[in-house]
C-alpha positions as CSV (number, residue, x, y, z in Angstrom):
1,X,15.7,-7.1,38.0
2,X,16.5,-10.5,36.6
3,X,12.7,-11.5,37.7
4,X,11.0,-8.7,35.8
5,X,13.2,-9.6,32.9
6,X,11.8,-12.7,33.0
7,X,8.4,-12.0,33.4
8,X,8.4,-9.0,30.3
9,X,9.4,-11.9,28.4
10,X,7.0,-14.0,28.9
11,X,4.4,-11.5,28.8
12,X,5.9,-10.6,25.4
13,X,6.1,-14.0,24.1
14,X,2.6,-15.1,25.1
15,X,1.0,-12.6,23.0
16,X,-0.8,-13.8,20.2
17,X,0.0,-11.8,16.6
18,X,-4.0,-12.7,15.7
19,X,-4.6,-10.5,18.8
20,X,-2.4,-7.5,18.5
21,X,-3.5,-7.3,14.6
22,X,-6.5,-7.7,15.0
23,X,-7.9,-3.7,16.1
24,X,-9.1,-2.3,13.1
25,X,-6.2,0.7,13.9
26,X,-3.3,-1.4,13.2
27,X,-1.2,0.1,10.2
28,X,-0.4,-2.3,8.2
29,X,0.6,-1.8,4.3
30,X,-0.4,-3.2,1.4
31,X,-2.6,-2.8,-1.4
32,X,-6.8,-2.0,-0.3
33,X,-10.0,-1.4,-1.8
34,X,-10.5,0.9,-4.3
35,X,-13.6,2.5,-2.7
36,X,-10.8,3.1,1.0
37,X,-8.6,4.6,-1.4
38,X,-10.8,7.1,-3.2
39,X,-12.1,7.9,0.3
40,X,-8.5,9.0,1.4
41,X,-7.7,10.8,-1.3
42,X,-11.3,12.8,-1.6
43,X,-10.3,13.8,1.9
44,X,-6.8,15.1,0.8
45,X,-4.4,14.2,-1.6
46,X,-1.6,14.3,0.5
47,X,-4.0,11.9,3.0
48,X,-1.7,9.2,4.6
49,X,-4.0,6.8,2.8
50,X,-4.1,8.2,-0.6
51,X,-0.2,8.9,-0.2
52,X,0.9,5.4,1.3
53,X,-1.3,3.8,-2.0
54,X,0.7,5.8,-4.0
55,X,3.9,4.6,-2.7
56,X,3.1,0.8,-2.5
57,X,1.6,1.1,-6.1
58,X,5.1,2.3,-7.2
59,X,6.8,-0.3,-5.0
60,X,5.1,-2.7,-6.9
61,X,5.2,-1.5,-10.1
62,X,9.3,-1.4,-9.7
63,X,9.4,-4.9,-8.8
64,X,7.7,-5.8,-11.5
65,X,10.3,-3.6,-13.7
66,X,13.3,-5.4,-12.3
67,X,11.9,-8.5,-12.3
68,X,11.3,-8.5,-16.4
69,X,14.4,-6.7,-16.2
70,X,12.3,-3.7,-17.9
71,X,13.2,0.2,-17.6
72,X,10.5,3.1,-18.6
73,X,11.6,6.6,-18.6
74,X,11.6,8.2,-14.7
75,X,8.6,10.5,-15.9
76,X,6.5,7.2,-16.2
77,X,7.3,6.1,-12.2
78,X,6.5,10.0,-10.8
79,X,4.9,10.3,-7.5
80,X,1.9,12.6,-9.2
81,X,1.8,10.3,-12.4
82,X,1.1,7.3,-10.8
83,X,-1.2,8.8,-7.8
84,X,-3.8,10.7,-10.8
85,X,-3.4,7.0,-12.7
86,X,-4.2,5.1,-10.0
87,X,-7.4,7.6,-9.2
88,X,-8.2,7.6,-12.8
89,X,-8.8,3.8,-12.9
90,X,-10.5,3.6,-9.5
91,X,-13.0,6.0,-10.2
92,X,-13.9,3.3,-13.1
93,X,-13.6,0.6,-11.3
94,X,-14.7,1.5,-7.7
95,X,-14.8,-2.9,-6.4
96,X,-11.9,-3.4,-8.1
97,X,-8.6,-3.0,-5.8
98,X,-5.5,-0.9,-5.8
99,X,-3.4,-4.1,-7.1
100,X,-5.8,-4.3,-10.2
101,X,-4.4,-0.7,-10.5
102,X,-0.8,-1.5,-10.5
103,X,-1.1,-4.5,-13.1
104,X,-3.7,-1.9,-15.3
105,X,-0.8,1.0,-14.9
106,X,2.4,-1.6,-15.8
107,X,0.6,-2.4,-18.8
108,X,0.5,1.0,-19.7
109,X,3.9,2.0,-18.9
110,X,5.6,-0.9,-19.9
């Protein structure tokens, strides 16, 4: 037991991150290309891409509240609100990037 202990752990340890992160598949989150997003949320708006954008959008957009120690009314940070903004201005900006979206939308709501 204490020898395939051993050997799962070095197994484990001798992976390389570059190599498990590197398949395209990975789900990793953060902000993407507009042109991924719009693709996502063509599909459906409730798409795990379209949705997850949303949400990190709004993530960021609440840091950025805190952070200037800023508050808009709840209306302004709504799930649906921020998902149409953040189609809105990558349909007019299709190489610019969902974090251009998020510093375009706090401008507005701020």
């Amino acid at each position: 037991m204490k020898k395939i202990h051993s050997i799962f752990c070095l197994l484990l340890f001798s992976l390389n991150s570059s190599f498990v992160l590197s398949d395209d598949t990975t789900n990793l989150s953060g902000y993407a290309q507009c042109g991924s997003f719009l693709s996502a949320c063509d599909k459906s708006k409730l798409n795990i891409g379209c949705q997850e954008q949303t949400r990190w959008v709004r993530g960021y957009i609440s840091g950025l509240l805190y952070r200037q120690e800023l508050s808009v009314p709840k209306q302004s940070l709504k799930q649906d609100t921020i998902k149409y903004a953040l189609i809105n201005f990558c349909r007019q900006n299709p190489f610019k990037d969902t974090h251009d979206a998020a510093e375009d939308i706090f401008t507005q709501i701020k």
